[in-house]
DRENMAR-502292 format. One line per 2 residues: number of its first residue (from 1); their letters; for each residue x, y, z of C-alpha. Coordinates in steps of 0.25 Angstrom, whole numbers, plus 5000, padded with zeros to 4 digits. Last residue first. Layout:
residues N
NUM> a> X,Y,Z  ...
END
This chain:
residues 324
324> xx> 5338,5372,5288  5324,5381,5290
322> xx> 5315,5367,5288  5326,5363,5301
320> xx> 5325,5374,5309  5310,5374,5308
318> xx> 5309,5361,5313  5320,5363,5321
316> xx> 5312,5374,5329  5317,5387,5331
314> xx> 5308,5394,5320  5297,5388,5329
312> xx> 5305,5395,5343  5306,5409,5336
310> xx> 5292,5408,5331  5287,5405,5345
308> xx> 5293,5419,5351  5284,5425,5339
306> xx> 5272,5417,5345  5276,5425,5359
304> xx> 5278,5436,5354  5264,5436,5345
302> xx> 5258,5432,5360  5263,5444,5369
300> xx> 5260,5454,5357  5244,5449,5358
298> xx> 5244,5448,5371  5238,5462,5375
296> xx> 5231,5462,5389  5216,5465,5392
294> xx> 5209,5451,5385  5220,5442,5381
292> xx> 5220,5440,5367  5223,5426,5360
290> xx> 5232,5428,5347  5228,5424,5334
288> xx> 5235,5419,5323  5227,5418,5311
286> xx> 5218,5429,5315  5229,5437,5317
284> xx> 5239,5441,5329  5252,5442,5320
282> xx> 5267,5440,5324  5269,5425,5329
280> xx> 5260,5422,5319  5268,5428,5308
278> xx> 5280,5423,5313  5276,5410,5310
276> xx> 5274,5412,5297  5284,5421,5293
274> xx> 5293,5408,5299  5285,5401,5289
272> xx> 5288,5410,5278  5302,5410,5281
270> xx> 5303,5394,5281  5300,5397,5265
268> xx> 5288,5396,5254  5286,5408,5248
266> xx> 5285,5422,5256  5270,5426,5253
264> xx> 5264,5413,5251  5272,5404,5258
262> xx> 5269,5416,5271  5254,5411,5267
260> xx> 5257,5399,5270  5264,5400,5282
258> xx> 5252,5409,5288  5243,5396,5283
256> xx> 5252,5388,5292  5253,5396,5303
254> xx> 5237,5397,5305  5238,5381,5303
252> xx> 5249,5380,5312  5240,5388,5322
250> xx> 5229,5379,5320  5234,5367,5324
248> xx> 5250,5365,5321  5262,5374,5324
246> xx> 5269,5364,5330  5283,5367,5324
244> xx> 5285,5355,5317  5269,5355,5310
242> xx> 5275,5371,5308  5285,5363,5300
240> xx> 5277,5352,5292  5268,5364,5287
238> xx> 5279,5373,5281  5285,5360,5276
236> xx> 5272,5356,5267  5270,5372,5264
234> xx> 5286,5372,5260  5297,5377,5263
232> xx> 5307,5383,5254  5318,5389,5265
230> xx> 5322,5404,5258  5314,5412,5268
228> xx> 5321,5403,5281  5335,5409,5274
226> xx> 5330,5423,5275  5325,5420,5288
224> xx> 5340,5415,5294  5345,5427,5287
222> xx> 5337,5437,5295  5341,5431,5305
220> xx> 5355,5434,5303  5351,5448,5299
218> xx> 5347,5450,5313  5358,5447,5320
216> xx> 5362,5462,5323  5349,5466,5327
214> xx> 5349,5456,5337  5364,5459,5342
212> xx> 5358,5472,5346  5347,5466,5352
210> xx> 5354,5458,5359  5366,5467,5365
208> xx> 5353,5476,5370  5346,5463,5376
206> xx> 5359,5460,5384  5360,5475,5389
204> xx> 5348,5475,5394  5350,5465,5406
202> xx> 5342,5456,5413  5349,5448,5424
200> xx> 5338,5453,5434  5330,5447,5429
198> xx> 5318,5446,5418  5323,5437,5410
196> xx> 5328,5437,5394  5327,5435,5382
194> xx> 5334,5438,5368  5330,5435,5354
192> xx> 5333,5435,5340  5328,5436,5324
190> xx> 5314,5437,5327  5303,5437,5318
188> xx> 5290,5446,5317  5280,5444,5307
186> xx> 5274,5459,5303  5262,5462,5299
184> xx> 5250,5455,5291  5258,5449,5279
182> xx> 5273,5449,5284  5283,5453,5276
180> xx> 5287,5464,5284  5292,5454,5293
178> xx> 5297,5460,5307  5308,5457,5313
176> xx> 5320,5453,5325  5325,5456,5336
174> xx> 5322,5451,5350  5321,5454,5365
172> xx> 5316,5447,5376  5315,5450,5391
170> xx> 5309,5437,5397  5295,5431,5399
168> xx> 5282,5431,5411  5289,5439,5421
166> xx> 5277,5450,5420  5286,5462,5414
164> xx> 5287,5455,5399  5297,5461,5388
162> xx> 5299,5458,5374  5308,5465,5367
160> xx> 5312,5471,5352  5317,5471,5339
158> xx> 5313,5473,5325  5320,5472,5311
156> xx> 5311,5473,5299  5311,5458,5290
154> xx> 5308,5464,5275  5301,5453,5267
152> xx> 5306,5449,5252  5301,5444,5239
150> xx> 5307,5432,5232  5295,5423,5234
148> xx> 5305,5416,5244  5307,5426,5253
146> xx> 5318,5437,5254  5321,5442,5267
144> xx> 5325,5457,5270  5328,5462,5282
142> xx> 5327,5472,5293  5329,5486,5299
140> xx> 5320,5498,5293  5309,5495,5300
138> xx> 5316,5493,5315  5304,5487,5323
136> xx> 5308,5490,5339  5298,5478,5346
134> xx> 5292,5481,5360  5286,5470,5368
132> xx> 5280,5468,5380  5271,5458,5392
130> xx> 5267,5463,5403  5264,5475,5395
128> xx> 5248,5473,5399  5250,5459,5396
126> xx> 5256,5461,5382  5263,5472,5376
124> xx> 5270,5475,5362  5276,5489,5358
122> xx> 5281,5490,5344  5291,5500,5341
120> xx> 5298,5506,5326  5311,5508,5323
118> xx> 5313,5519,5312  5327,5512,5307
116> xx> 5336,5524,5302  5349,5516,5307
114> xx> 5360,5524,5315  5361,5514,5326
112> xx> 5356,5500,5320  5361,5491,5330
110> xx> 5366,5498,5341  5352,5508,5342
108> xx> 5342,5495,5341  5349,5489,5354
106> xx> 5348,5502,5362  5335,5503,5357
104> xx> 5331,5488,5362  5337,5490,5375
102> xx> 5329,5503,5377  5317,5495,5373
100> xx> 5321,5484,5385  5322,5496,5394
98> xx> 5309,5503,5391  5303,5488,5393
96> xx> 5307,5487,5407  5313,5475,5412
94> xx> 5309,5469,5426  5317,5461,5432
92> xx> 5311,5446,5440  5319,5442,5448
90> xx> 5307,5441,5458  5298,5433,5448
88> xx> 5287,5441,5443  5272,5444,5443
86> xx> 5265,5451,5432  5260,5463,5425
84> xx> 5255,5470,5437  5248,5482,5433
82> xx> 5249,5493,5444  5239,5502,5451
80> xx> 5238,5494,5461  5241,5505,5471
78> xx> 5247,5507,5486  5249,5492,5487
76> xx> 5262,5491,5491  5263,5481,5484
74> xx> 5256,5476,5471  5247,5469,5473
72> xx> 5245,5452,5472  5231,5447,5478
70> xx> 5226,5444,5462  5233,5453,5455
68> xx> 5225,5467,5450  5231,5477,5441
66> xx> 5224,5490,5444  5228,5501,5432
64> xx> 5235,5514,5433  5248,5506,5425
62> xx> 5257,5503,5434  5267,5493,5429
60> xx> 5268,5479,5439  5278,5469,5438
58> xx> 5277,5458,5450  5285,5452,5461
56> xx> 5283,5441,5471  5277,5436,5485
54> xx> 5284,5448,5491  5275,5450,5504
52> xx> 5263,5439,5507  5248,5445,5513
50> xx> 5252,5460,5511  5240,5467,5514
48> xx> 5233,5478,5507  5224,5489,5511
46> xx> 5232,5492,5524  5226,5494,5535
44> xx> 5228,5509,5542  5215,5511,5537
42> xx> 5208,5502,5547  5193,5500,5543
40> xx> 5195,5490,5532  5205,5483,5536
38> xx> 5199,5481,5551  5185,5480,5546
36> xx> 5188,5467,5537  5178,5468,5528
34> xx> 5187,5476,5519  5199,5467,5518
32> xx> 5211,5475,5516  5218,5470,5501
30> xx> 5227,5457,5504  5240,5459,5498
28> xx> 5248,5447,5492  5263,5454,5489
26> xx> 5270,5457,5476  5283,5464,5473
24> xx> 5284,5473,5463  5291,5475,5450
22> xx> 5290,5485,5440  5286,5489,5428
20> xx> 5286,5504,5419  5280,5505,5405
18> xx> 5286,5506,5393  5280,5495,5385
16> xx> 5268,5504,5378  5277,5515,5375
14> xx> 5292,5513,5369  5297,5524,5362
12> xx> 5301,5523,5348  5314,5523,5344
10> xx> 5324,5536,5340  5338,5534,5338
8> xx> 5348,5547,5340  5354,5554,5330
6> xx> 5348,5568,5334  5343,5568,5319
4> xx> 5336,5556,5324  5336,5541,5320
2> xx> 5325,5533,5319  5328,5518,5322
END
């Protein structure tokens, strides 16, 4: 974090994801019928009408644009102007983003208060912002690992949360890293996690304790990873393991060749393939493609999804038990 002659901590601002939702109720609405002369002429006749009151909720954001649901407005209907970006639950709650960020401030300021860390933002949408994720990256915050050709990669802190406004996942937070090692970027890893619904049980205060427990128990991952970079392993084992872990077909192939290549660079250890796999999950290549949808952004919604993969692969026994 930067810290100003006012003493005061200064983070970047968050843009792209601060935006306003809210939740509506929905009716069926039939538009006025225009070959019908008693609609059409009588102007006291209501454009609209409501065919079935209250038949749910949804989460709209007004953007000047027309969102068009099939027989499903908005009411009253005075504008369409909205974008809907998704049908709810009625206990569903509604978390703003601006207030998950100012969670995650609060978090970073108890852990490294007085610490010259030059955080830096990333903003990530999918779905029109139906889908969002905003990542605080704290460059001079991490750890070292040593690797088996005796060189060692520098692991930078980073936390963050992920956020969905159409009922379709929870409120999570994590923290965790970046690999500077990494040949075409940065492989993230995670060191911990919290989700939770979207009720009205939600509370910020529990993903503030977190994260401010996260930061804390992050050099006991990092020592788990250090162990994991000095487990020999080799290309025969390598390829039994992800056979273990279903990664077969052409993706275990495309992972296989990323594991050998991480042999290559960071010697033959569990760590490179966990540098593998997290590569995947962090790089939208030729090798690892990932399927576009034509007028929303799912790139960021898919990379989190294979990185929320890792965490269950790394959990598996057979991996527990090459990593014993």
């Amino acid at each position: 974090m930067k810290i100003l002659d006012q003493n005061k901590t200064e983070y970047p601002e968050l843009r792209d994801l601060d935006f306003h939702a809210e939740k509506t109720s929905l009716f069926w609405l039939r538009q006025r019928d225009l070959n019908n002369p008693f609609e059409r002429d009588n102007p006291k006749y209501s454009p609209y009408q409501i065919v079935s009151p209250d038949i749910g909720y949804a989460v709209v954001r007004d953007k000047c644009i027309r969102a068009y649901v099939p027989t499903i407005y908005k009411t009253p209907p005075l504008s369409l102007d909205y974008e809907v970006l998704g049908l709810v639950g009625s206990r569903y709650q509604i978390v703003h983003n601006s207030d998950l960020y100012e969670s995650l401030i609060t978090a970073s300021e108890r852990a490294f208060s007085g610490q010259d860390t030059g955080v830096q933002l990333v903003e990530q949408s999918a779905r029109n912002g139906a889908w969002s994720k905003a990542t605080l990256h704290y460059p001079s915050i991490g750890r070292d690992i040593r690797q088996l050709t005796g060189k060692k990669t520098h692991l930078r802190l980073s936390a963050g949360f992920s956020n969905t406004y159409d009922g379709s996942g929870k409120v999570r937070a994590f923290v965790g890293c970046t690999d500077l090692w990494c040949m075409n970027g940065c492989s993230v890893m995670e060191s911990s996690k919290i989700a939770r619904k979207h009720t009205s049980g939600f509370d910020l205060r529990n993903l503030t304790t977190f994260l401010t427990e996260g930061f804390e128990t992050f050099n006991k991952k990092v020592s788990i990873w250090q162990q994991w970079a000095d487990r020999r392993v080799t290309p025969v084992q390598a390829k039994k393991l992800l056979e273990d872990l279903g990664l077969e077909g052409r993706r275990g192939k495309g992972i296989m060749e990323q594991v050998e290549k991480e042999f290559s660079q960071r010697g033959e250890s569990l760590w490179a393939i966990y540098s593998a796999l997290t590569y995947e999950a962090s790089h939208d290549s030729e090798s690892f493609p990932t399927r576009r949808t034509r007028g929303a952004d799912t790139v960021a919604l898919t990379l989190d999804r294979r990185a929320s993969n890792v965490e269950r692969l790394v959990n598996n026994p057979a991996f527990l038990a090459l990593a014993a």
